[in-house]
N, C-alpha and C positions, 0 to 999 in steps of 0.2 A: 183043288187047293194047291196044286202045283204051281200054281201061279205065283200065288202070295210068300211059296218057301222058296228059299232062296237054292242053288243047286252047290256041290261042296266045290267045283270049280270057281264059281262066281266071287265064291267066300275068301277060297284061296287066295285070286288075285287081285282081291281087294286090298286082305292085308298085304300083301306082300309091295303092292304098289302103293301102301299107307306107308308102308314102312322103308322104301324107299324114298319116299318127300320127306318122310321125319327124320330123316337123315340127312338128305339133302339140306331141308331147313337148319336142322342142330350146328351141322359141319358151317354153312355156309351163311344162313341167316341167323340165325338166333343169337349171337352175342354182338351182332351188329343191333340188332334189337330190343337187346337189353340195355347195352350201352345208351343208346337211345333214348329208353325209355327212365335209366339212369339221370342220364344229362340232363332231361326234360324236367323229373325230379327232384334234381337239383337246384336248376335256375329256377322254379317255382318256389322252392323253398328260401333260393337268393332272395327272390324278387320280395314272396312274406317277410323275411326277415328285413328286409328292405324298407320294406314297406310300415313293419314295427317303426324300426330306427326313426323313422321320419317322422311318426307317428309320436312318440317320444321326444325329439327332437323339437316338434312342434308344439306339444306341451309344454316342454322348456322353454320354449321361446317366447310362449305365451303366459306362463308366470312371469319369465323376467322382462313381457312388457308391461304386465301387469304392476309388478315392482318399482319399475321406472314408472311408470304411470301415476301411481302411489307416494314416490319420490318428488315427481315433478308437484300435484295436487301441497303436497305440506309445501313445498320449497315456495310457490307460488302462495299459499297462504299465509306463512313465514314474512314473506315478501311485503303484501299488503298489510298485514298487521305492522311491521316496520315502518310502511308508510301511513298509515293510520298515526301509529305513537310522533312521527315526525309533524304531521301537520299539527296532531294536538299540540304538540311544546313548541311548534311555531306561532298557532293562534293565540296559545296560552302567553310567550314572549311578545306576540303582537299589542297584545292585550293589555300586559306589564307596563310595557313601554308605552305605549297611548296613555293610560294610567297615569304614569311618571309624571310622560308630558302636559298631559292636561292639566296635572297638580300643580307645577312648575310653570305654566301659562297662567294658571289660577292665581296663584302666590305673587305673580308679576304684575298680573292684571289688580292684583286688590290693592299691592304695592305703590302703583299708578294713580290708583283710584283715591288713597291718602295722601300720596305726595300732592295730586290736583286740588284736592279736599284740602288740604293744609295752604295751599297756593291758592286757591279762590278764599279762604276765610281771611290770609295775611292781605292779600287785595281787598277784600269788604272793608280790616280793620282800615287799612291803609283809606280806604276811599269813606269809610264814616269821620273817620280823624281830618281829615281833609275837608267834607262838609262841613263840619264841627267846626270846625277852625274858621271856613269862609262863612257858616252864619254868625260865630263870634263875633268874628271881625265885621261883619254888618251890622248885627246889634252894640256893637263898642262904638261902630261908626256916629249910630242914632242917639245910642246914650250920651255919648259926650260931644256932641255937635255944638253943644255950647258950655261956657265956663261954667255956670253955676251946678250944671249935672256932674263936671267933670270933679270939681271941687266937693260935691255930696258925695259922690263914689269915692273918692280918694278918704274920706273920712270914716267913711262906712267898714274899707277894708284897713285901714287905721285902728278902729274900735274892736274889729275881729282879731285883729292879731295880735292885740294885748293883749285878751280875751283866752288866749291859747296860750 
């Protein structure tokens, strides 16, 4: 079993050469290595916190494109509805006005229609009065072509008009 125990030499210069590395280390490495392990610690916690910000930042950024987004939708519906209300009060004006006109073409046109009307009846009068008169005057012609008819006529309208 000598094997497996270690001897009080061996022990000795174990520690004592543990204990000069951990010294070695402490004096010369170890606050290089803490620093180290400091800084490392730090810029990782930079980089998270960093990384939050952005994180944050780009939420922000994304309600207020949200917002604008939101902003533009009504402004744009706003928008068409204005042009909706303008076409209707133009067709509506369109509308009026054709109305107007049509009425005022109407009113002209019937105006027309009785002035012709009035202008064709005064021409009929005119042109039966005119017949009237030329088959008169052919019937006066045959009536009194000779004396004795003319002399009975003249008596007849004699008798009539004492008569009255």
């Amino acid at each position: 079993m000598e094997l497996v125990k270690p001897a009080f030499g061996l022990v000795f210069w174990m520690v004592v050469s543990f204990g000069i590395i951990f010294f070695i280390l402490k004096k010369f490495a170890w606050k290089p290595i803490l620093n180290m392990l400091t800084e490392r610690e730090e810029s990782i916690q930079n980089a998270l916190d960093s990384a939050k910000k952005a994180k944050e930042e780009m939420l922000a950024l994304q309600a207020g494109n949200e917002k604008i987004l939101q902003e533009a939708k009504l402004e744009r519906d706003k928008l068409l509805k204005e042009a909706r209300d303008i076409k209707d009060s133009i067709i509506l004006e369109a509308k009026t006005t054709a109305s107007k006109e049509g009425d005022r073409l109407l009113a002209i046109a019937r105006e027309n229609i009785q002035n012709e009307k009035a202008a064709a009846v005064t021409e009929l009068k005119n042109q039966v009065a005119k017949l009237s008169i030329e088959i008169a005057e052919k019937i006066l012609k045959e009536e009194l072509s000779s004396t004795e008819k003319q002399k009975a006529l003249v008596s007849n309208l004699l008798n009539d008009v004492n008569m009255n």
